[in-house]
N, C-alpha and C positions, 0 to 999 in steps of 0.2 A: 655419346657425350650428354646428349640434351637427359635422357633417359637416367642417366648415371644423376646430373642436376637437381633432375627431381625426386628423386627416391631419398638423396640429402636433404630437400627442402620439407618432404614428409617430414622424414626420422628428425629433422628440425625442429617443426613444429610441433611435433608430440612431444618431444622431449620438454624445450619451453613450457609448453602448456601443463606437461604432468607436476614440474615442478612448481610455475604459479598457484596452479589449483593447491597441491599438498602444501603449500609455504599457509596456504587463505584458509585450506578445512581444519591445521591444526591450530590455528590461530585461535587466541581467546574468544574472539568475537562468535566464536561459531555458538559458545556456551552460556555467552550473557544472558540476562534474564527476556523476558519477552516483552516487546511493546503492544500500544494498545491495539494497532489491527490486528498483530498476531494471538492474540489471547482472544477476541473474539472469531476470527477466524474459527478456533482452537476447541473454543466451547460450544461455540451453534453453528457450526457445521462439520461435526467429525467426530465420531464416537465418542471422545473424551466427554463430552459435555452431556451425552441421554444414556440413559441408565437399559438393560435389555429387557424392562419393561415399557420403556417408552415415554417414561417421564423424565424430566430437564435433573442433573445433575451440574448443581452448584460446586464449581472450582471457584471454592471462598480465597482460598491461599497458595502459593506456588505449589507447598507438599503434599495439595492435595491433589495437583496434577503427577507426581512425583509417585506417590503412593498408588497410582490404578494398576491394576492386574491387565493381564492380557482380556481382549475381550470375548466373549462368548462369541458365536457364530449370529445369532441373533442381535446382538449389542453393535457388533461391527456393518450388518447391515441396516442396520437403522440410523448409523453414523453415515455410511454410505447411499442410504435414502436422503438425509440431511445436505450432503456434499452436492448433489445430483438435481436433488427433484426443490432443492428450497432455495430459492432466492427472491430477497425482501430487500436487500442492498448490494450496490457494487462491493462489499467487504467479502462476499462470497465470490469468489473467483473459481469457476465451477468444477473443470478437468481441474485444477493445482490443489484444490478440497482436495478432492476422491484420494491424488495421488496422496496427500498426507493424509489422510483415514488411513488408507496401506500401511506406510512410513510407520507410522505410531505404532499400528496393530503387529507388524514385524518384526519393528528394532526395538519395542518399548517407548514409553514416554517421557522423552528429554527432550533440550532445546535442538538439539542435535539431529535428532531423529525427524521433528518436527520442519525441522531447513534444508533437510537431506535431499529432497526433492525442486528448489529453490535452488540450489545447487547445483545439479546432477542437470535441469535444465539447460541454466549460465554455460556449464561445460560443453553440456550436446550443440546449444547456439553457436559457438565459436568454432567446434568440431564443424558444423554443416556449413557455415560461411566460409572456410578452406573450403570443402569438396565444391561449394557453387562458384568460386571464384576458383577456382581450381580447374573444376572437368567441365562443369555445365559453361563458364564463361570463357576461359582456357586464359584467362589470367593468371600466370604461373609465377611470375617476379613477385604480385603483389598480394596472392592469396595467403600465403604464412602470416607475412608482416597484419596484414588488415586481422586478419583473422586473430592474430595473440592481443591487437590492438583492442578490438574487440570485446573479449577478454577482461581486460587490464582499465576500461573506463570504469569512472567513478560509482557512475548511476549503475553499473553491471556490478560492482563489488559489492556496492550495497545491497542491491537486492538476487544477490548467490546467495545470502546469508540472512535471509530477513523470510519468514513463512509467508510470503505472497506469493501472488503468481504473473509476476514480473516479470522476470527472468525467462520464468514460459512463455510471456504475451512473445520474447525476440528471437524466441526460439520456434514457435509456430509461425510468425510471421515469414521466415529464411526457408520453412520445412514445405508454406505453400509456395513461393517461388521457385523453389526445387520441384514442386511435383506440378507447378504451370507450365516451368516449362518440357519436361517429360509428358505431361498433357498433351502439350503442341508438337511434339514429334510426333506423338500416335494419338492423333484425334480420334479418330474410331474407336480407342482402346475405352471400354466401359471400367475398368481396372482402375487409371491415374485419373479417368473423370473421379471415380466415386473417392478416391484416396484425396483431390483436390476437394473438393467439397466437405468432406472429413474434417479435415482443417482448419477451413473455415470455418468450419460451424464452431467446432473447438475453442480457435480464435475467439470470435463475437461470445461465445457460453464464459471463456477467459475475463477476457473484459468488454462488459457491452459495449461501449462507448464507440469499439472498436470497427464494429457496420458500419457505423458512416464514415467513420474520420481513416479507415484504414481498407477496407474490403470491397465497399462500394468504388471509390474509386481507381480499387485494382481491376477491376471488374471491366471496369468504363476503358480504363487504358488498351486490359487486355483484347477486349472485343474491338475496338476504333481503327488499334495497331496493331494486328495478330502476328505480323511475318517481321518485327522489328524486333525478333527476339536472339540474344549473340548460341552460335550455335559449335558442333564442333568444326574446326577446319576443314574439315574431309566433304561438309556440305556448304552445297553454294546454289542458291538460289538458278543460278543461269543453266542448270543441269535440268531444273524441270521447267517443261514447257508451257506457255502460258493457261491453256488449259488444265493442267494439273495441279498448276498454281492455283487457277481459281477455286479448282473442286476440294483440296485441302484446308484454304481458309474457309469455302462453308461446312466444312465437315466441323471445321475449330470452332464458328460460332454457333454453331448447333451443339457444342459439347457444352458450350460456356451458357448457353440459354438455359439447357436442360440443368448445367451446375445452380445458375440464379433462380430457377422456379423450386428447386429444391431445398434451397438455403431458405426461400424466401416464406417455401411452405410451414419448413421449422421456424423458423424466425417469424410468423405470423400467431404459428398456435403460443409459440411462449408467449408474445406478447400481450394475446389475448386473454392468457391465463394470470398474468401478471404485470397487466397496466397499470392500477393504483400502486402498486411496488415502484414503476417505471416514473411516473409519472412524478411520487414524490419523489426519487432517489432526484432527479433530475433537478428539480426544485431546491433538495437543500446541498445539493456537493457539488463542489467546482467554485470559480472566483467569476461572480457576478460585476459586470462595468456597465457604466453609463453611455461612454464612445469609443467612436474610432483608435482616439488618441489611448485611451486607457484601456483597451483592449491588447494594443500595439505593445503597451507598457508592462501588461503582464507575458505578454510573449519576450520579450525580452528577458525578462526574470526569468522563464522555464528554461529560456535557452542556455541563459547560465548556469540554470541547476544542470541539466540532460552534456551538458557539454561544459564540464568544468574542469580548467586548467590546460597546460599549454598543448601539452598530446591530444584532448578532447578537440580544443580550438583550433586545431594544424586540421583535425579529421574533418569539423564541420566545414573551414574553410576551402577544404580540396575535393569534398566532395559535390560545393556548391559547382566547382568550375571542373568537376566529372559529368557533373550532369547537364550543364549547357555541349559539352564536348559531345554525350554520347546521342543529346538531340541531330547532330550531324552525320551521324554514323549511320546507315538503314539497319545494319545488323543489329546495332545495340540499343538501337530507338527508347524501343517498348520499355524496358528500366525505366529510363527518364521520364518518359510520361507517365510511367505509374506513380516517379517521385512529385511530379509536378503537377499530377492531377492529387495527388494526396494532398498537397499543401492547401489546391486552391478548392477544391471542397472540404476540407478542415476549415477554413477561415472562413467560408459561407456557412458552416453550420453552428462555429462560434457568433460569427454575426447573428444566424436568425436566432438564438437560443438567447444570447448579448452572455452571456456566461462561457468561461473559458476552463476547459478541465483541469484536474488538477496537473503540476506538472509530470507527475510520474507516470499517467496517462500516457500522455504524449511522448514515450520512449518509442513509439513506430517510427520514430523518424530516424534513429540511431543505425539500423540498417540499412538502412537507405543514404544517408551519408557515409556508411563505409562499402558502399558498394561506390555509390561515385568518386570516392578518394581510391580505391582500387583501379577505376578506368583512371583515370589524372596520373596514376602513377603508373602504370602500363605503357602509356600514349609514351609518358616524359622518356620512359626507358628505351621504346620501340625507336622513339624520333630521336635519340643519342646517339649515332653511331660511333662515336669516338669515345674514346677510352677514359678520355681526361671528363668529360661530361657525364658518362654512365658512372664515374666515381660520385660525381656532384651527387647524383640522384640518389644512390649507395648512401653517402653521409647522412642526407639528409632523412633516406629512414632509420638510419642507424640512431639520429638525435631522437627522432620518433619515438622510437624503440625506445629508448634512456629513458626517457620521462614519462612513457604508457607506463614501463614496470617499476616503476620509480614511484607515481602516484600511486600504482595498485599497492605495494608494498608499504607505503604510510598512511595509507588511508585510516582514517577518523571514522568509527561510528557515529551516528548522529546521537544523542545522548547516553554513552557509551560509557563515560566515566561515572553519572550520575545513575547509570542502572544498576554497574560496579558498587556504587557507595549506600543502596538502598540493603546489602545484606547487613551493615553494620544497624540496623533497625531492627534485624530480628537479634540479630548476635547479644545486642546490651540494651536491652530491657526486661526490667522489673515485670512482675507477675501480678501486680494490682490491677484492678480493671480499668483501664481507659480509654476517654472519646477521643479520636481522630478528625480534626477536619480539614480536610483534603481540597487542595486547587477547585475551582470549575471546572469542568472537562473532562475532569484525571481524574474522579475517586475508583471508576473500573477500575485503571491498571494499577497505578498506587498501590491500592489494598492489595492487590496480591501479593504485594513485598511484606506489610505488615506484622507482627507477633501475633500470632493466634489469638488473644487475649486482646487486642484491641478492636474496639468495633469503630463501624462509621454507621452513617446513614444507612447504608446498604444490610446493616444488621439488624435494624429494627430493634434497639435496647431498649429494653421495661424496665417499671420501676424499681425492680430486684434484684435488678443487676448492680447496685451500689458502685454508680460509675464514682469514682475518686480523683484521677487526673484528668485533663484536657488539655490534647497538644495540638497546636494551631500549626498548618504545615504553611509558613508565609513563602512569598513571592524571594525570585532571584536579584531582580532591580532594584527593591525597596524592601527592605529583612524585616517593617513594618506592617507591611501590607498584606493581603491574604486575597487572592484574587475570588471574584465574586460574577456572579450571574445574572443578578438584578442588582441595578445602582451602582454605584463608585465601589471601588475597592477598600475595603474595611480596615483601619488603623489600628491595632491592636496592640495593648499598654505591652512595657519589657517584659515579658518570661523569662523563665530561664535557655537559654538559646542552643543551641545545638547544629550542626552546620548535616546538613545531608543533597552532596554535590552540590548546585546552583541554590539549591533551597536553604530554609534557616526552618527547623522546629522550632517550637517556643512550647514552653509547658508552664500549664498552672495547677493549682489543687485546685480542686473545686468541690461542692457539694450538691446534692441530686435532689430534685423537688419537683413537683407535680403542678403544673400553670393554675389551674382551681385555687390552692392551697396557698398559692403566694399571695399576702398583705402589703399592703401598702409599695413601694419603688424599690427594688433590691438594690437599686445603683446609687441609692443613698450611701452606701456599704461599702460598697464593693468597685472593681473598675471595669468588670465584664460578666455580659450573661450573654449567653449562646444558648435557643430556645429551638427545638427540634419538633416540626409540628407534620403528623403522618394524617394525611386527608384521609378519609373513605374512600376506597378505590370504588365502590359501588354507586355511589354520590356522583362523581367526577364525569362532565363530558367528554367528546374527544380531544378539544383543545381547553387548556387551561389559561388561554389568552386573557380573560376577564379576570381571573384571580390576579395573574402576572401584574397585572394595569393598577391595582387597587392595592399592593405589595410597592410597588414602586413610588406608589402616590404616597408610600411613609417616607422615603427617603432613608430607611432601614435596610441597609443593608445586605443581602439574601442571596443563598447559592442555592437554585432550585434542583432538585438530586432528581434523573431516572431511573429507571429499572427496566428489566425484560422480563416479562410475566409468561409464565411458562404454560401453556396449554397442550396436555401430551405434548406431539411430538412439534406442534406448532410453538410461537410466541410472539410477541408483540412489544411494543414498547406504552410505558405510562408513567406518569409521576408516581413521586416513591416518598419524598419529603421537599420540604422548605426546610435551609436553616437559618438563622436570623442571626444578626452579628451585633449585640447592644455594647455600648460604649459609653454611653453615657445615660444623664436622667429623661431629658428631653425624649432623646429614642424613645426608652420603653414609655413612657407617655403616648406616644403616638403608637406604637405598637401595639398595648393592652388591648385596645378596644378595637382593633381591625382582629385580634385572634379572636377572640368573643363571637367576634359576626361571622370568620370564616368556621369556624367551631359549629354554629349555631347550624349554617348551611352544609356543611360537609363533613360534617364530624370531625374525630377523634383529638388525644388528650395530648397536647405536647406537654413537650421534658425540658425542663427548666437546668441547665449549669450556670452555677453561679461561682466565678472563683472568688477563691480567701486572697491571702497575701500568696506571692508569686513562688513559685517551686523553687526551690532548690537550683543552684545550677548543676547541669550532668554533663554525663560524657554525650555523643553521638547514640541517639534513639532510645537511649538511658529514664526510661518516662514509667 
């Protein structure tokens, strides 16, 4: 009977699972355009972006990702040297690179192709949570349920379908508690040591962050508490003698020393290879706080992102009181102290750093909560012996159930519609030349949606390019506004308007001039000049702090634009322009003579748009 039980509860669970997945890969979202990690991901680190002689290939526009051939054998591993051997920021997520270098190089270059392995991860994660609650815990009631549940979370939907390597962080972290505890059945086995260790390394090369706040203290649990591990039934401690007892847990921590010396050897050289990488990435990503209280306060926000909605909050909530449960158990110990040493060295390391990751980071905890909502509800089933109670329990995953596949099934990309409404910008626009200026933050991904024919910053327009329009891409809050980089955000007179998702275009005619050449105040004239000034990169130190400070001392305005300067197969980051946002006469007053002096010292010639009277009104990106 039991036997009969579970082979339903497989064929269950597969079935469930095969249809959420198919319901989520045909789904639109799989094909939306790319956001901004995914596009760098996309370009510097993965064949798409270096060319097979090893210089940077500029994907200026989406068709130009669209348009690459298959890669040469030389092309693909130079994209695969990129994936592997280059990291300069946590954006490179190192084994989920490689695998999408593969992904592109096999299936072609689509969005598609590109999240196939963001994907195919999510699925394997929730595959390997059944078989560890399943055969390695013998949790049999609650492995399917946890496991679709698993699945079916929010923060898991989004990133099945997003080219990070998310998905993978939850899917390694399940693949080394499977192979720790097949470790500690055969300590001696040189096999699951080096497969344990594989992993981890994997792991931390995944997302770094992940050494301290995830591996270090599995490490710590699993050495402290070796024999607190749930095993199958057939073994029970009281069959070995206490001699043999002893002699298998030093066998275990002799496995687990040799695992740490080896991590630690890798984990040494990279970091000594790549400390200035380390040391800034650490400095600018993550959410910096002052205290206790406001550290407290972004935790709280992560938890609502990583755990959201009613399914998410049954899982966090039942897993908290799995894990005080399975601290009572001798057999199921070791979980719980790896959950509970994770926490309490994650918040010592956010304390010593006073910066807290970001929250998508912090999805190690996800497993870890559905392993404790797995004991919680095993215990609840076990300790039911009547009929009318084990229904209780029944309902109450069945509600579970309702609303895991319920949220997975409605789930919202995160700027989803607005990525959707970014084609109607190539679809209807005119073929005149025009300037583009684009959010703070956002001219990268932006411009990939754009018309071929329009530039930004990122283009470097001269003066023969007879730019003619200029469309201002303003803010969602205030259809006035144009969000900015230095100073207040910039009020820009009525255009003609155009709605693209949360944003509002606005367009002007304008006319092209050369900074030298202009007399007297253009804004005598006019109600807007937007002046484009490209420094000497060879002038330029490494921070451009001092410039920033004497730009702001106008009270002008200014979105400072970078760039990624390609040296062979390396690159770097640097200023690329200033753009200046005039409004009125006062401004270029105070502006004239700061470009003069920055001119003087750093060169080169900015570009003057000056608009006439306001364009036209159009359709949607009709410019």
């Amino acid at each position: 009977m039991r036997s009969g039980w579970q082979a339903a509860s497989i064929v269950g669970f597969l079935v469930v699972l095969a249809l959420l997945a198919w319901d989520r890969w045909e789904g639109d979202a799989t094909t939306r355009p790319f956001e901004y990690d995914e596009w760098l991901a996309l370009e510097y680190y993965a064949w798409p972006g270096i060319t097979a002689e090893g210089s940077m290939r500029s994907l200026r526009r989406t068709d130009d990702f669209y348009d690459l051939d298959r890669p040469t054998l030389r092309n693909f591993a130079l994209g695969s040297y990129r994936s592997l051997g280059e990291w300069k920021e946590p954006n490179n997520h190192v084994p989920h690179s490689f695998l999408v270098n593969c992904s592109l190089a096999v299936f072609g270059t689509s969005e598609a192709s590109a999240r196939a392995p963001a994907f195919l991860a999510a699925l394997l994660a929730s595959v390997l949570m059944f078989l560890f609650l399943q055969y390695c815990c013998g949790w049999r009631v609650a492995a399917p349920f946890v496991a679709i549940w698993l699945f079916c979370l929010p923060y898991v939907v989004q990133y099945s379908l997003e080219a990070r390597g998310y998905s993978l962080m939850l899917c390694l972290q399940i693949a080394f508690l499977m192979s720790a505890q097949q470790a500690w059945r055969r300590p001696e086995s040189i096999l699951w040591g080096t497969v344990m260790t594989a992993i981890a390394i994997a792991s931390a090369m995944n997302i770094l962050s992940l050494a301290v706040d995830w591996l270090l203290p599995a490490y710590i649990a699993l050495f402290l508490f070796p024999n607190g591990w749930p095993r199958r039934r057939t073994i029970d401690d009281a069959d070995l003698e206490a001699e043999v007892l002893r002699h298998h847990t030093s066998l275990w921590r002799r496995n687990l020393i040799v695992q740490m010396l080896a991590g630690a050897f890798v984990g040494g050289l990279f970091v000594i290879d790549r400390l200035p990488f380390i040391i800034s990435s650490a400095r600018q990503y993550g959410q910096r706080f002052h205290s206790i209280s406001e550290m407290f306060s972004l935790i709280v926000d992560a938890s609502r992102y990583l755990f959201a909605g009613p399914a998410a909050v049954a899982i966090a909530l039942l897993g908290i009181v799995g894990c005080v449960l399975m601290v009572r158990r001798r057999e199921h110990r070791t979980l719980a102290v790896i959950a509970i040493c994770t926490l309490i060295v994650s918040l010592l390391h956010f304390v010593g750093i006073q910066r807290l990751p970001y929250a998508r980071t912090c999805a190690y905890t996800l497993p870890l909560a559905c392993i404790g909502t797995a004991y919680a509800i095993e215990a609840c089933w076990n300790a039911s012996s009547k009929r009318l109670a084990r229904g209780g329990v029944a309902c109450g995953l069945g509600f579970i159930s309702i609303a895991a596949v319920y949220a997975s099934l409605m789930f919202t990309f995160p700027n989803y519609q607005f990525l959707r409404s970014l084609d109607a910008v190539e679809t209807q626009s005119r073929s005149r030349a025009t300037y583009c200026m684009l959010p703070a933050n956002k001219e990268y991904w932006f411009s990939k949606s754009l018309p071929d024919h329009w530039l930004t910053a990122l283009d470097h327009p001269t003066a023969d390019q007879s730019i003619q329009r200029l469309v201002l891409w303003c803010g969602s809050d205030d259809p006035t506004e144009i969000e900015t980089s230095l100073g207040t955000p910039a009020n820009v007179p009525h255009g003609a308007a155009a709605p693209i998702g949360p944003y509002e275009l606005r367009s002007f005619s304008v006319t092209q001039q050369q900074f030298e050449r202009i007399e007297g105040n253009p804004l005598e004239e006019s109600e807007l000049a937007i002046v484009v000034w490209y420094p000497d990169l060879n002038r330029l130190g490494i921070s451009c702090h001092d410039i920033d400070e004497r730009i702001e001392a106008t009270d002008v305005p200014t979105l400072k634009r970078l760039r990624r300067v390609a040296a062979k197969v390396d690159f770097y980051g640097a200023v690329n322009a200033y753009e200046f946002i005039v409004t009125d006469k006062t401004a270029w007053t105070r502006l004239q003579p700061l470009l003069h002096e920055l001119r003087k010292e750093f060169g080169g010639n900015p570009l003057v748009l000056i608009s006439s009277q306001p364009a036209e009104r159009t359709n949607a990106g009709d410019s």
